[in-house]
Every structure is written in structure tokens, then in C-alpha cells.
C-alpha positions as CSV (number, residue, x, y, z in Angstrom):
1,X,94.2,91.5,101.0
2,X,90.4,90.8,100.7
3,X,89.4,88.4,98.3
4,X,85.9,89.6,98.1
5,X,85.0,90.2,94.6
6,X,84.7,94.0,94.0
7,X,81.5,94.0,92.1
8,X,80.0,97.3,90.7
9,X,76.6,96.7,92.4
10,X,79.0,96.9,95.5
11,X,81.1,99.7,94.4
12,X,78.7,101.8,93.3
13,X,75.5,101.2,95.5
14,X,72.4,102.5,94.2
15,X,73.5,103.0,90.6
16,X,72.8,100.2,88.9
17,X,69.6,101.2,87.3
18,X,72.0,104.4,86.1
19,X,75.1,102.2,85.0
20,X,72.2,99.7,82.9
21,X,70.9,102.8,81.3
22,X,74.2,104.3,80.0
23,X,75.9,100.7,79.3
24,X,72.7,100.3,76.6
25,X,73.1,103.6,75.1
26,X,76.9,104.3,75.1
27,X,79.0,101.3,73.6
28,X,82.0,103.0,75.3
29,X,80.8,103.0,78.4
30,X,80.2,98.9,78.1
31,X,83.1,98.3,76.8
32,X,84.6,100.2,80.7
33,X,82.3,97.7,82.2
34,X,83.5,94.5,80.9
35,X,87.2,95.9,80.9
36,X,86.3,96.5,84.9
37,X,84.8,92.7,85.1
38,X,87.4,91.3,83.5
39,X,90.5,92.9,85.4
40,X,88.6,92.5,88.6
41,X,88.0,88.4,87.9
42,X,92.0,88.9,87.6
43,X,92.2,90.5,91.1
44,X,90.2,87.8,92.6
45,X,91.7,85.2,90.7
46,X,95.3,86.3,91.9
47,X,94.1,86.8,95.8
48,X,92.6,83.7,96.4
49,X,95.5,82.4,95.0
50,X,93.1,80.2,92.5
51,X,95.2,81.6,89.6
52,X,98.8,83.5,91.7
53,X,101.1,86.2,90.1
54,X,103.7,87.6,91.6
55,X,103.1,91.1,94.0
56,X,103.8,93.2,91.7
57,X,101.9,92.1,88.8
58,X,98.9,92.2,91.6
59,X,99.1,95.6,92.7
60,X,99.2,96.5,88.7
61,X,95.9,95.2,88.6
62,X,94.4,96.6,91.5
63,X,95.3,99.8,90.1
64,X,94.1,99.1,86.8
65,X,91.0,98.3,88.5
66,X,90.6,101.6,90.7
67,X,91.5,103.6,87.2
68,X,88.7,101.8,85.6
69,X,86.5,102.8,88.4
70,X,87.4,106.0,88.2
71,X,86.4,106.0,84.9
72,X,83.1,104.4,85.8
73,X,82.2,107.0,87.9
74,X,83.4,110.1,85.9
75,X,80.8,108.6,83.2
76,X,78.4,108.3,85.9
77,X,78.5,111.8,87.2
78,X,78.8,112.9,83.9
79,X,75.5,111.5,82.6
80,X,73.5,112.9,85.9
């Protein structure tokens, strides 16, 4: 497991001037954002082992996390 915060500056290189634009104009969109900031502190709080949950309850997030980053860059490719 890495417990390098997944940031979206990292995940979606590039893009932030994009993601700034639509998170200003499109209230849905930044509410995505912090849901993906929030779930991913989880991540990293659970593999560091700073705050630890059990395996399962882990892997829910990550996946949480990938669907929110789907979601993230369906918007994305949407708005281009």
C-alpha cells in the first residue's frame, strides 16, 4: 500500500487550471472535490496507520475514492 497522499494536482496533471474553473462555476462539481479530499484524507489516514480500520473498511474507501475520480474526470472531459 502507498501512503502517498493521492492529491488531484497528482491525479490529474495539467488540469488544475480546468478543475479551478469548473469548481467556481458548478457547485456540484465542488461538492465532488471536497467529497474526493475528504475520503482520500481517510485513505491516508488508514495507511499510515495514523488513524487504522480494518482491511475491509480500507479497500471500501479506496474504491470510494477511484469512483469519485471517476466522476472527476467524466466532469472534466465533459466540460472540454
Amino acid at each position: 500500500m502507498s501512503n502517498t497522499p493521492h492529491t488531484l494536482a497528482d491525479e490529474f496533471p495539467g488540469q488544475m487550471d480546468a478543475i479551478h474553473k469548473l469548481k467556481v462555476s458548478n457547485a456540484e462539481f465542488a461538492r465532488l472535490l471536497e467529497q474526493y479530499d475528504q475520503v482520500n484524507d481517510q485513505v491516508h489516514l488508514a495507511e499510515t496507520k495514523i488513524e487504522p480500520i480494518d482491511d475491509l473498511s480500507e479497500v471500501e474507501l479506496r474504491k470510494r475514492r477511484l469512483q469519485i475520480k471517476d466522476e472527476i474526470a467524466r466532469a472534466l472531459a465533459d466540460a472540454s
